[in-house]
N, C-alpha and C positions, 0 to 999 in steps of 0.2 A: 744422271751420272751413272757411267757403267760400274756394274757390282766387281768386285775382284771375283778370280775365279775358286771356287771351291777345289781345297786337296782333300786326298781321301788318307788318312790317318793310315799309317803302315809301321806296327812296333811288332815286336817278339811276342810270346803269349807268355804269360806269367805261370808259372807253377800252383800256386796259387788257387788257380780259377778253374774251375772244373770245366766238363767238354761239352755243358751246353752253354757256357756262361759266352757271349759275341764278344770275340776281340778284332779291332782291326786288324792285324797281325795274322789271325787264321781266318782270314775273306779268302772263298776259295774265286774260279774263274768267274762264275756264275752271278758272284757279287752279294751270295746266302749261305750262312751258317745254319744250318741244319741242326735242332735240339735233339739229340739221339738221348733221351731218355724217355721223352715225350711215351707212353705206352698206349694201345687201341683199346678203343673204352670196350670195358665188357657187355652184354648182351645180356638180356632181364630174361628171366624165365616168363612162358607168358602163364601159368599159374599162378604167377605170383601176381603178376600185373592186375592180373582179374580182380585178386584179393584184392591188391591194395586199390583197386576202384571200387569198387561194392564198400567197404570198408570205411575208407577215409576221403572220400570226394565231398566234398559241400553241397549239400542239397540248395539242385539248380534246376531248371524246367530245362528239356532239352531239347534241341531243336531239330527239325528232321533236317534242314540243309545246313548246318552248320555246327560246329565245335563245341565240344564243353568246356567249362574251364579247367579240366583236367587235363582234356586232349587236345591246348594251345603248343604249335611252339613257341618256343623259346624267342625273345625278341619281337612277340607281337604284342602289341595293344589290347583285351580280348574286350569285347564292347557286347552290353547286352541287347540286343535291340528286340520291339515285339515279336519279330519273327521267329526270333531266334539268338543265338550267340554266332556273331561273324569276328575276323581279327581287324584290325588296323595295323598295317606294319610299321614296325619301327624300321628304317630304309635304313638307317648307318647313327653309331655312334663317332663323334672326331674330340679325341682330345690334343690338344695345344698345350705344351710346360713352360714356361720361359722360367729360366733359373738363373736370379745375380747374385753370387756370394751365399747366404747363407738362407735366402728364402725364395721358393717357388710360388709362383703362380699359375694354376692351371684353370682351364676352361675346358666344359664338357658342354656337348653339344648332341644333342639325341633329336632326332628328327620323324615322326609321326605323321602314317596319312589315314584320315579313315575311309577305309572301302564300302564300309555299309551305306545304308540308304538311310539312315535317319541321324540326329543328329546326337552326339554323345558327350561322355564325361569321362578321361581315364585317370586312373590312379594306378601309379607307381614307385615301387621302393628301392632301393638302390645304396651300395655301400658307397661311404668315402673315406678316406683317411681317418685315421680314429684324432689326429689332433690339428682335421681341416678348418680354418675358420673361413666359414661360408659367404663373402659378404654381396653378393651380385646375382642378379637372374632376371632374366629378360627375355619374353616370350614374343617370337615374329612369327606375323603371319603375312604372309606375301612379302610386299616389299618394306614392309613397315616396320616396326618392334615397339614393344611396353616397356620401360623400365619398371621393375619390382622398387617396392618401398619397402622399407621396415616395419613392422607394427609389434606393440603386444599380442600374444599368439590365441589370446581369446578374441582378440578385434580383430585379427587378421583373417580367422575362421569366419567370422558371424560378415567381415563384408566380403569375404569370397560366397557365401553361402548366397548372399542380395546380389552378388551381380550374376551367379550361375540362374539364381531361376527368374531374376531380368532379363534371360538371355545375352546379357553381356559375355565376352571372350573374354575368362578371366585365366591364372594359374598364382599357383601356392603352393611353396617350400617350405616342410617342417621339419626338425630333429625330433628324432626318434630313442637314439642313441647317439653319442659322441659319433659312431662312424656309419649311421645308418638313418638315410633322410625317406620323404617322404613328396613326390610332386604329383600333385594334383592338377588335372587340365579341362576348364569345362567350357561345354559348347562348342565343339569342332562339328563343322560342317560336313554333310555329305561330300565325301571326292576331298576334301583340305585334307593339306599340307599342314601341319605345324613345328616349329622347330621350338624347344628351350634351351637356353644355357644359362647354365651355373656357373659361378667360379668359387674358386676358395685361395684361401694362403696356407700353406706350411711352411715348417720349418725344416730343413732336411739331417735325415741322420747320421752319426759321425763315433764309427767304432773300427778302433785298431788304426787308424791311418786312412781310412776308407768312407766317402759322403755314399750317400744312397739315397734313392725314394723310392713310393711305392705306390704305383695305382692298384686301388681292389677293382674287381671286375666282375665280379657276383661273390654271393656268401652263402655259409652253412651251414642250413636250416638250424635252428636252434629248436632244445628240448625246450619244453614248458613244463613246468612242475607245480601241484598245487592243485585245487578241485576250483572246476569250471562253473565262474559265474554266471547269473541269469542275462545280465547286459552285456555287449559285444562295443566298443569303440571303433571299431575298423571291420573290412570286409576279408583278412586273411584266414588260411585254414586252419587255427586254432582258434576257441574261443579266448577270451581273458579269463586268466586263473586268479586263484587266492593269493600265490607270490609274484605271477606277474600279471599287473593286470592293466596292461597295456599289451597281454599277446598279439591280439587279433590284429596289432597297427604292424607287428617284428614278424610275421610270414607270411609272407608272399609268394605264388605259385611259383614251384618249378617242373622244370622240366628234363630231360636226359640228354636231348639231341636238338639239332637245332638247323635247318639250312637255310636261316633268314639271317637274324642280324649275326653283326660284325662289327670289328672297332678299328678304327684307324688313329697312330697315336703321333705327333713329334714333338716334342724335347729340342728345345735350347738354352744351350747348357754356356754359360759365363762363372766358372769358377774360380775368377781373379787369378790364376796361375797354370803355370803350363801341366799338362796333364802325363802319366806316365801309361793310363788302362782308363778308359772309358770302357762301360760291358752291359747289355742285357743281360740277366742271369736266366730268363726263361723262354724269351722271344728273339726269334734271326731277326736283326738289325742294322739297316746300313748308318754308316757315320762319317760324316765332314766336318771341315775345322775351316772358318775365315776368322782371319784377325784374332788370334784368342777364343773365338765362341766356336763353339761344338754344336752340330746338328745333328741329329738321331731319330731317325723314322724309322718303324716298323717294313722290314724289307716285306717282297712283295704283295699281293692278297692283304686284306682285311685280315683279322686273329678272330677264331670264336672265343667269347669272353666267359673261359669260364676256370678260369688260373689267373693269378694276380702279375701285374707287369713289375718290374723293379729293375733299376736303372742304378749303376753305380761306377766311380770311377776315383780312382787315387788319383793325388800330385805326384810328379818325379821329388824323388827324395829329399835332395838341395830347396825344396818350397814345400815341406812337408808344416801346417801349421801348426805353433804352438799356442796360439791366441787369437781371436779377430772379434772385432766389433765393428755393430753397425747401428746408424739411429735413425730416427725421422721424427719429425718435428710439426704436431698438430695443433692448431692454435694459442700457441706460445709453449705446450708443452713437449719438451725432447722426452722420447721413447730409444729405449738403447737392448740391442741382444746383443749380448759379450758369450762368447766360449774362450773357454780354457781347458788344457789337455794337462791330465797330473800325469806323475811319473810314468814312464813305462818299463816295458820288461825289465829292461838293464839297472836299473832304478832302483827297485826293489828287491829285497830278497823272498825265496819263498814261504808259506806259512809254518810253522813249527807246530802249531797246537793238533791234537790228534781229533780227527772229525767222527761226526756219524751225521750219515748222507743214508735220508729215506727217498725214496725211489717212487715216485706214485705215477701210474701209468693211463690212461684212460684207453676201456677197451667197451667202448657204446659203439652201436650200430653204425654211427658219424663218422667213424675212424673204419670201419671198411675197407676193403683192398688197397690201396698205394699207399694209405695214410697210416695202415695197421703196420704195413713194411717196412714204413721208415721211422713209427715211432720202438717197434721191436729192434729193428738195428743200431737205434739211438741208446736204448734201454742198454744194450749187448754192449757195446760202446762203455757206456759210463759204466756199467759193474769191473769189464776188463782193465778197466784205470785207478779201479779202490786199490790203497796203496797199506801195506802191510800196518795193521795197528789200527785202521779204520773201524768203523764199525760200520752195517750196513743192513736196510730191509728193503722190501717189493711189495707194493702196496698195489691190486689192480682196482679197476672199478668200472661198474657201467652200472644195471638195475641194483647191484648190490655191493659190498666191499668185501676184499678180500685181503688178509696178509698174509704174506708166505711165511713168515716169522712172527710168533707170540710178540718178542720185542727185540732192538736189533742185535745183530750176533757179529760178531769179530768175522773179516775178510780173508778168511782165512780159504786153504782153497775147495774144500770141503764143501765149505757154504757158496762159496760164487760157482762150484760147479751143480750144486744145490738150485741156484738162481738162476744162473743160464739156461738150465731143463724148463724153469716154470717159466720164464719168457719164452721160449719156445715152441711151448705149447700154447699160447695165448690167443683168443678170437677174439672179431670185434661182434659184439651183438647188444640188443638189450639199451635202455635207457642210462641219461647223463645225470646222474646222484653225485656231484660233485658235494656236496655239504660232509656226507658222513663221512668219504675217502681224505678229505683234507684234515676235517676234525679229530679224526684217527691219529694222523699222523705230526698235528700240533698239539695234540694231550699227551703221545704218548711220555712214556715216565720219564724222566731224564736222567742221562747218563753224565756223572759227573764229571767235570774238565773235558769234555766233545765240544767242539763246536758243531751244533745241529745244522747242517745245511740241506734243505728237502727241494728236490729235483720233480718237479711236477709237469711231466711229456700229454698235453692236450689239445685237441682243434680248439677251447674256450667255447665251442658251439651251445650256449647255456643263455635262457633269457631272465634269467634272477642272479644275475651281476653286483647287484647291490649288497643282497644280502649275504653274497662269497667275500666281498672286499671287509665287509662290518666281521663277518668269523675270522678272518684272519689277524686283522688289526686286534683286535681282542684277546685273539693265542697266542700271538706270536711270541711277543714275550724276548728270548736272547736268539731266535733262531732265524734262518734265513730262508727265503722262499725266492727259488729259481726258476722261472717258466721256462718250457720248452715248447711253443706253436707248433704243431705240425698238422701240415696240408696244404692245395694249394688258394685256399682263401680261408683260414682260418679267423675267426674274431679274435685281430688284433688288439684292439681297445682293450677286452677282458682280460689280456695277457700281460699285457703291458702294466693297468693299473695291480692286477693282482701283485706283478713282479713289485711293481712299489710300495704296496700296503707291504710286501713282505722284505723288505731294505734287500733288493735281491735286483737281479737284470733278467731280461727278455731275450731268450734265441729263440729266430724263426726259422724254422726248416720244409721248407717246401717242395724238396725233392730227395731223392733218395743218395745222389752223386755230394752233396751236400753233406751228409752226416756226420763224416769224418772231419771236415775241415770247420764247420760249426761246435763238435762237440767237444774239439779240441780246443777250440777257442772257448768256450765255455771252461774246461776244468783248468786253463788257465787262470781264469778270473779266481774258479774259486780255491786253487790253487798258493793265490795272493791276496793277499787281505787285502782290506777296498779303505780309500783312504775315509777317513770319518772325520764328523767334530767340525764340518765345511764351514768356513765364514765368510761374507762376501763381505767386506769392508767398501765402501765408497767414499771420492771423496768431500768433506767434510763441505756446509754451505747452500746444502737444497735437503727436501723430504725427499726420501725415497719408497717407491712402492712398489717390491720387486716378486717375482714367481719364477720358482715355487718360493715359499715362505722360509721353509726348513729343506736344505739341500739336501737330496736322498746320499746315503754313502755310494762310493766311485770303486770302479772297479778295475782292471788291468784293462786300458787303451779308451776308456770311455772320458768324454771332457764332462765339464761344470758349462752349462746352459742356462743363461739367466736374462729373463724379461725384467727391463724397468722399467718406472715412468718416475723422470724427474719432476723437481718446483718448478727448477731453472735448470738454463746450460753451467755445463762445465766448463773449466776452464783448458784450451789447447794446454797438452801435457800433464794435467791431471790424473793420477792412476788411482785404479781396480786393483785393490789385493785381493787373493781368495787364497786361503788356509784353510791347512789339517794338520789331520793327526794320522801317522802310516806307521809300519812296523818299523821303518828305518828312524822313525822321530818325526819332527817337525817338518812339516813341505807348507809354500807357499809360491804363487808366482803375481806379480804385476801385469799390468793389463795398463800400457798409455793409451787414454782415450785423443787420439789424433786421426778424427774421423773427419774426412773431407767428405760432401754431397750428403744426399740426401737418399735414403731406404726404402723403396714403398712397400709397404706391408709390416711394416714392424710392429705400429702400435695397434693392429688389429690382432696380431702375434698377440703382444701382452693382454690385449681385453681377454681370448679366448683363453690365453693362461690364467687369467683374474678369474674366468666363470668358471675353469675345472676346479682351481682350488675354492670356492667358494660350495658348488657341491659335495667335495669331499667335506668341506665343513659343517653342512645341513645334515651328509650320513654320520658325523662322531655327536650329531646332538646341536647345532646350532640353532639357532629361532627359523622357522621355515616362512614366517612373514618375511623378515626382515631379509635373508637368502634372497627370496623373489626379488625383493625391489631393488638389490644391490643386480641381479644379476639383469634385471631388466632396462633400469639404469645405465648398465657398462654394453649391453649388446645394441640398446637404441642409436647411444652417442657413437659406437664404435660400426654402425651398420652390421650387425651381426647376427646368424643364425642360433638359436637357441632352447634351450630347452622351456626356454619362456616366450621366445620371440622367433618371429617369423617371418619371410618375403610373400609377398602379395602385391601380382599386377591386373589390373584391372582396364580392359579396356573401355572408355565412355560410351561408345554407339550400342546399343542393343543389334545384335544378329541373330537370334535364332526366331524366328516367326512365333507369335503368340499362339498357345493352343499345341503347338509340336512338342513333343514328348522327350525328356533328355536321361537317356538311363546311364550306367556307367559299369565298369569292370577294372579287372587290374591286368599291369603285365608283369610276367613269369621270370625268373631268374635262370640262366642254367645253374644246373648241380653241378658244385667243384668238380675241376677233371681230377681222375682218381680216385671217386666216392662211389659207391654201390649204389644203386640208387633202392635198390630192391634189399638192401640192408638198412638204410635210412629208411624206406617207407615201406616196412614189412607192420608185422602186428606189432599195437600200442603197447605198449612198457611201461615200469613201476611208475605208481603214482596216475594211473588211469584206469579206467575200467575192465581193462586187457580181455580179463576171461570171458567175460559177457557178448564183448565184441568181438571174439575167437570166434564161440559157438554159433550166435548168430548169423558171422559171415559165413564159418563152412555151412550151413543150413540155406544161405544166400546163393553160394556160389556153387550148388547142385543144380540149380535151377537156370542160374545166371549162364552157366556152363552150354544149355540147349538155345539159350536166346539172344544172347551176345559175342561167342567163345571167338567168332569169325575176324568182327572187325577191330574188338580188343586186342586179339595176338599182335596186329601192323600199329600198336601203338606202343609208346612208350611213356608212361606218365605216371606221374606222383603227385600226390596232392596234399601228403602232410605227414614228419615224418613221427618215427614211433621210437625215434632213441631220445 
């Protein structure tokens, strides 16, 4: 049957949207929007390169024909073999979205050949959505493919481990973190090809009017803090510490530069209603529309991946929603995701109570060039909006903390022209001490009748997550806690949970054209009290088992998002209340469940929302037996990846000849665009040995200077960083 023909989408460009964001409306001849913010990465001193190789490279045997793993690029495989270190390329990343209504599905697809001459094992780490539920992976080789299975993640290990040195072709997917997996590929043949793909489910986001998603596309580097244990877990450039010790599995090699891999993305998008802005925010995009569904590819070239992709688009106004539900239905049990949008601007009036808003900045080596700029104009921003009666402090931080105020002082202009100067003069360097700069700022004294609202501008780049979410839940106390992400792959997951231990919301700002129109959107929220007191009412005639448990409080343009899993169906026209409490008094809205067809992915939604909140319930003190089994329990039956559980394919024929040697390596991430890299992996920072390995590398690097100086300067590499 002939396909109809594709139109190409032609509206006005919104105010709105800044000048890299793709509209169809500003498609010039060419059929390319050009990101004119986009900047040219800066240039490494090679003094410093030197260092940060003598210094921080992983002691590795090196080979005279080939690479260390310092000096891979970016998008290789890097494979040990006895000769030597050779790469295996990753030839193309391809992801595919298909988006119905309120949940995506995406498939990633990373493709592997190795060149060397023996046979290998790679390992690589890779970000994904911090609330992706993982449930598929299937490894081809030729014309064939493995289906991945589920297992417990101790069984899944111990028979990936029997069929890698069976010489069986096996692969294994594990969590690492909520947005940070782990695949393993062993036994590739000399000259093979291998392809994997993953898929995952999300949920898509919905603020102001606006859905969004977000591919990550590398991440950034995390500090490690704590004294280095005797055992390692993993083969990255940290060892595992006392507070996290699971480092060595959270860093993975990066790199600066890269002319190999590449990613190619499409998106299709069915968002039940006619569209008024479909947009990249950071990549030129071409876009078609058949029948209601929207196509969106990556205009021309491949993208090097080292900025996060984000996809968003409004309704025309007349289909603007106020509520939607959807279900699916697995073995007798209905699973349902309902949103609800509370009041907006007009709705509300704005807050009355007089605030004190602490200001905490992160200025660690991580936040380097692009990301120092946009979180200083972010900073500059939010003090110019304290509004007379406020009260207000600046709190910076990286190896140490600083305030610029004893405790906070009235907004008067004295003090903001006070504040402006010490923003202004701020660099990024030095290690991520996040404990003591938050601690600071939820002990300080309180001020009576303020509403505390503390504004926290950070990349999240930090691998002891756990025990930031446990200090805050603990202070927090009547105060609110704001994130502000910035960069262009900041650790989302950290931002996000932090915003919710602290009854507070998440902006991300990933470019500099952005600030203004996020952080106005931001001091509206906190401008408007957020509605509290949330109840999801159901109705009456089944158990219900819904996530999150306790509704975090709402804020200006954000909805109520809730996973169920009913006993039984509802009844056609059945309604969903959900109520609060807001400055104007009582809000509540209905919700008729008159849900035709059937959702795929919903009740993988609710399991993966079952096993976050069952984590956060092991960190307030839950039994950590019992945690395990519930959460092993819910990711088996619901095919899911986990912090317990894990995919394992296993092929049955043995391949690699008995006697042959199977060694292995990892591949490299780029460094976020707009990071230093020579700021990220300069000398070690607080909480490591710094001084010792100061002295000894410049004693290193006099010598290193007559014997290496030549082929290090044509490189650019990092191998672990020091904020």
């Amino acid at each position: 049957m002939r396909q109809p023909k594709s139109r190409m989408i032609r509206r006005q460009p919104q105010p709105q949207y800044c000048r890299s964001c793709w509209h169809p409306g500003l498609k010039q001849a060419s059929g390319r929007h050009q990101v004119a913010t986009l900047l040219q990465r800066q240039s490494v001193r090679a003094w410093h390169l030197l260092l940060m190789t003598i210094l921080m490279a992983r002691p590795v045997s090196a080979a005279a024909n080939g690479p260390t793993p310092g000096e891979m690029q970016a998008g290789s495989l890097l494979l040990r073999m006895e000769q030597g270190y050779v790469i295996a390329t990753l030839l193309n990343t391809d992801v595919n979205i298909t988006v119905n209504g309120l949940v995506a599905r995406v498939s990633v697809m990373q493709e592997f050949k190795n060149t060397g001459r023996e046979w290998v094992e790679g390992v690589y780490v890779f970000p994904l959505p911090d609330k992706a539920a993982v449930d598929h992976m299937r490894l081809y080789i030729g014309d064939r493919f493995i289906e991945a299975e589920i297992r417990e993640k101790n069984q899944a290990r111990k028979e990936y481990e029997q069929a890698k040195q069976a010489g069986k072709k096996t692969s294994l997917v594990e969590q690492q973190r909520a947005n940070l997996f782990t695949t393993s590929v062993a036994n590739i043949a000399p000259g093979e090809t291998v392809i994997v793909e993953i898929e995952y489910l999300e949920n898509l986001q919905y603020d102001e009017g606006t859905f969004s998603l977000r591919f990550p596309m590398t991440l950034t580097p995390r500090y490690i803090p704590g004294q280095p244990l005797p055992d390692r877990q993993g083969s990255g450039w940290s060892p595992d510490t006392s507070l996290v010790d699971d480092a060595s599995l959270i860093s993975p090699p990066m790199v600066s530069a890269s002319g190999g891999h590449r990613i190619s993305l499409r998106a299709s998008v069915n968002a039940g209603m006619p569209l008024k802005i479909i947009a990249s925010r950071y990549h030129p995009v071409d876009v078609g529309e058949t029948d209601g569904r929207y196509i969106v590819t990556m205009a021309g070239q491949r993208a090097a991946m080292d900025h996060d992709f984000e996809l968003l688009w409004r309704p025309v106004p007349s289909s603007s929603p106020r509520a939607m539900a959807f279900t699916e239905t697995i073995n007798g049990e209905p699973y349902y995701l309902i949103m609800v949008v509370p009041p907006e601007l007009g709705d509300v009036p704005g807050a009355q109570l007089p605030r004190e808003l602490i200001f905490i900045i992160d200025t660690s080596g991580s936040m380097h060039g692009v990301s120092m700029q946009q979180a200083k104009q972010a900073l500059r921003r939010a003090i110019d909006g304290l509004r007379p009666g406020d009260r207000f402090n600046v709190i910076e931080f990286n190896s140490f903390t600083h305030a610029l105020f004893r405790t906070s002082v009235l907004a008067a202009a004295t003090n903001i022209g006070i504040a402006q100067k010490f923003v202004k003069q701020l660099q990024a360097n030095g290690g991520t001490e996040m404990y003591p700069a938050l601690e600071f700022a939820l002990r300080a004294p309180v001020t009576e009748s303020y509403l505390r609202q503390i504004i926290f501008i950070t990349d999240g780049a930090v691998g002891n997550e756990e025990g930031l979410f446990s200090l805050i839940e603990a202070e927090l106390n009547n105060a609110r806690l704001f994130t502000v992400g910035i960069g262009s792959a900041p650790n989302s997951w950290f931002m996000r949970k932090a915003a919710a231990a602290g009854r507070g919301t998440f902006t991300l700002i990933s470019a500099s054209h952005e600030v203004g129109e996020k952080m106005d959107r931001l001091f509206r929220k906190l401008e408007h009290p957020q509605v509290t007191n949330i109840n999801v009412q159901w109705p009456s005639g089944n158990v219900i088992d819904s996530y999150p448990t306790v509704v975090p409080d709402l804020y200006l343009g954000e909805p109520v998002t809730v996973k169920a899993r009913a006993s039984g169906p509802f009844r056609r026209g059945d309604v969903v209340r959900i109520s609060g409490d807001s400055v104007g008094g009582a809000w509540s809205r209905d919700l008729v469940l008159e849900i035709d067809g059937q959702s795929s992915g919903v009740a993988a939604l609710w399991a993966r929302a079952r096993i976050a909140d069952l984590l956060d319930g092991a960190r307030r003190g839950a039994d950590a037996d019992e945690t395990r089994s519930a959460i092993v329990a819910t990711a088996l039956s619901h095919h899911l990846v986990s912090k317990y559980t894990s995919l394992i394919a296993v092929d049955k024929t043995p391949v690699r000849p008995a006697g042959e040697p199977l060694t292995n390596e990892q591949l490299a991430n780029l460094i976020p665009y707009g990071q230093s890299g020579s700021a990220i992996f300069g000398f070690p920072a607080t909480a490591t040995n710094a001084a010792i390995l100061q002295l000894s590398g410049l004693a290193a690097l006099l010598a290193a200077l007559l014997l290496f100086a030549a082929p290090l300067l044509r490189r650019r590499v990092f191998s672990g960083p020091a904020y």
